[in-house]
C-alpha positions in Angstrom: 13.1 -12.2 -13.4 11.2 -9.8 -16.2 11.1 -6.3 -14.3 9.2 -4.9 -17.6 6.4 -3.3 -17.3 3.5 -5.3 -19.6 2.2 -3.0 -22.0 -1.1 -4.6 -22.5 -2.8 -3.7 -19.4 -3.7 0.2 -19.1 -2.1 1.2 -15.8 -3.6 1.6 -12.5 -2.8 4.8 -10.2 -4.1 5.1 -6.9 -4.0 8.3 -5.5 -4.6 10.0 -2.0 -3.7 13.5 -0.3 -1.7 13.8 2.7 -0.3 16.4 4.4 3.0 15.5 4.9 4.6 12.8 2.1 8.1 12.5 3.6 6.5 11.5 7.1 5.3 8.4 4.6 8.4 7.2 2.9 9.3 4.7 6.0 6.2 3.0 5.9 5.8 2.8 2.3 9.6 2.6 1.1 11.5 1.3 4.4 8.4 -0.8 6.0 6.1 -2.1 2.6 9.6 -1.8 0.2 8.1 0.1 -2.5 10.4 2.2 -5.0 10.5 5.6 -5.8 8.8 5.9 -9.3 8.9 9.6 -9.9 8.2 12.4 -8.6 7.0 16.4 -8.7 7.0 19.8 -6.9 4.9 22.7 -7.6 2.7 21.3 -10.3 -0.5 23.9 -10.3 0.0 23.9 -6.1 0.9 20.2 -5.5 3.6 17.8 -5.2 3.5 14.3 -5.1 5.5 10.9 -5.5 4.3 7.6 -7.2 5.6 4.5 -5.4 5.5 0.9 -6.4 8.1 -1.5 -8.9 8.7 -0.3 -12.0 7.9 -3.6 -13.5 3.7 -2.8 -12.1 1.3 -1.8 -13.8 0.2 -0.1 -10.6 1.3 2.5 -8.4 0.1 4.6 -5.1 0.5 8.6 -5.7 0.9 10.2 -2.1 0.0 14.0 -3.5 0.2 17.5 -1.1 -1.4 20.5 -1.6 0.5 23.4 -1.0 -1.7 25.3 1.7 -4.4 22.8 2.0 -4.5 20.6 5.2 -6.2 17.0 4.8 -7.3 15.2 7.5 -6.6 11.1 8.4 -8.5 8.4 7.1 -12.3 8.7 7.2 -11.9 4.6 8.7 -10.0 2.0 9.4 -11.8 0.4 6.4 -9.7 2.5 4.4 -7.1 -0.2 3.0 -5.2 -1.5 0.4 -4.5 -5.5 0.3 -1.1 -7.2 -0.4 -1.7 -10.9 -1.6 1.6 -12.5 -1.2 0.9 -16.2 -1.4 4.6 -17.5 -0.1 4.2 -18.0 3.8 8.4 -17.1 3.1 7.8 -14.1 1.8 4.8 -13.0 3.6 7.0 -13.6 6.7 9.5 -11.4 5.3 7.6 -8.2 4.4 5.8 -8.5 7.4 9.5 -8.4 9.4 10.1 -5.9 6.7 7.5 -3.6 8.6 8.1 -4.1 12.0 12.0 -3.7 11.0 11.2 -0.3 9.9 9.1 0.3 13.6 5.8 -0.6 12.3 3.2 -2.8 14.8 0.0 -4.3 13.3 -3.2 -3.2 14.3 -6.0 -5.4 14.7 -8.1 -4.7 11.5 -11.7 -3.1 11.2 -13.3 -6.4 9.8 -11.8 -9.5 11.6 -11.6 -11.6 7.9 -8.3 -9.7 7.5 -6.4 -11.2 10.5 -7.2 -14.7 9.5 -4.7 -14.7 7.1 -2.9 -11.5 7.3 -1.3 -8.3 9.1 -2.6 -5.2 8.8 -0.4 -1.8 9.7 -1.6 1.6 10.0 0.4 4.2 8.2 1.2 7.8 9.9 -2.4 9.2 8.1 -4.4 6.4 9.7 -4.8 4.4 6.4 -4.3 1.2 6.4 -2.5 -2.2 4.6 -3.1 -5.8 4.7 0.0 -7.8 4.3 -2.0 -11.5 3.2 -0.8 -14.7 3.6 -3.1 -16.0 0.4 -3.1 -15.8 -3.0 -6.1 -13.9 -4.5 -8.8 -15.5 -6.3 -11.7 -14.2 -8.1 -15.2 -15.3 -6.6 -16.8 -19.0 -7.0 -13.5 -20.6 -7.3 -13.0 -21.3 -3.3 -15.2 -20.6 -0.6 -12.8 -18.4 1.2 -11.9 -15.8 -1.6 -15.0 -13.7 -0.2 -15.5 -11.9 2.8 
């Protein structure tokens, strides 16, 4: 397996405050089984972790301001998607989470629990673990909610 990162893409970093990022690391690390990319303290008030694989060109940044308090999720609709197409695998990372003492939640929109799992992580954001591969629109009727 090629765990290098492909060069030709620029990269994609999400980002989102939270008030506490070590009350995060088992639902992100332990439950989803995301890495440890790098990390900072006390950069001009904040520090924050980037977590993903280091052969993505993605990765979520859980940042903290030093002082500033944040509040949870504005809703429920708040998500990120996992598309992992192998029912195996799915089955696994969805073990994965409740392993790590994480139940699913029944989602906001109802399209997300045909196919998938959804967990709710300490700051009321939430993930989709789906059992589907992604497609882009018009080539099957389902790849739209």
């Amino acid at each position: 397996m090629d765990h290098h990162r492909r060069t030709d893409f620029p990269a994609l970093r999400v980002a989102r405050p939270t008030n506490d990022i070590a009350a995060l690391l088992p639902f992100y690390c332990g439950g989803l089984g995301l890495e440890v990319l790098d990390r900072f303290e006390a950069h001009a008030g904040y520090d924050g972790i980037m977590l993903g694989h280091p052969a993505s060109p993605w990765h979520l940044e859980l940042t903290h301001r030093r002082g500033h308090v944040v509040g949870r999720a504005p809703t429920r609709e708040h998500l990120l998607v996992w598309y992992r197409p192998d029912r195996d695998d799915w089955s696994r990372a969805v073990a994965r989470m409740r392993a790590a003492g994480f139940a699913s939640v029944t989602p906001e929109n109802p399209y997300w629990a045909r196919c998938g799992a959804t967990f709710e992580d300490p700051d009321g954001y939430c993930i989709v673990l789906q059992q589907a591969a992604w497609e882009p629109a018009g080539t099957t009727s389902s790849s739209l909610r």
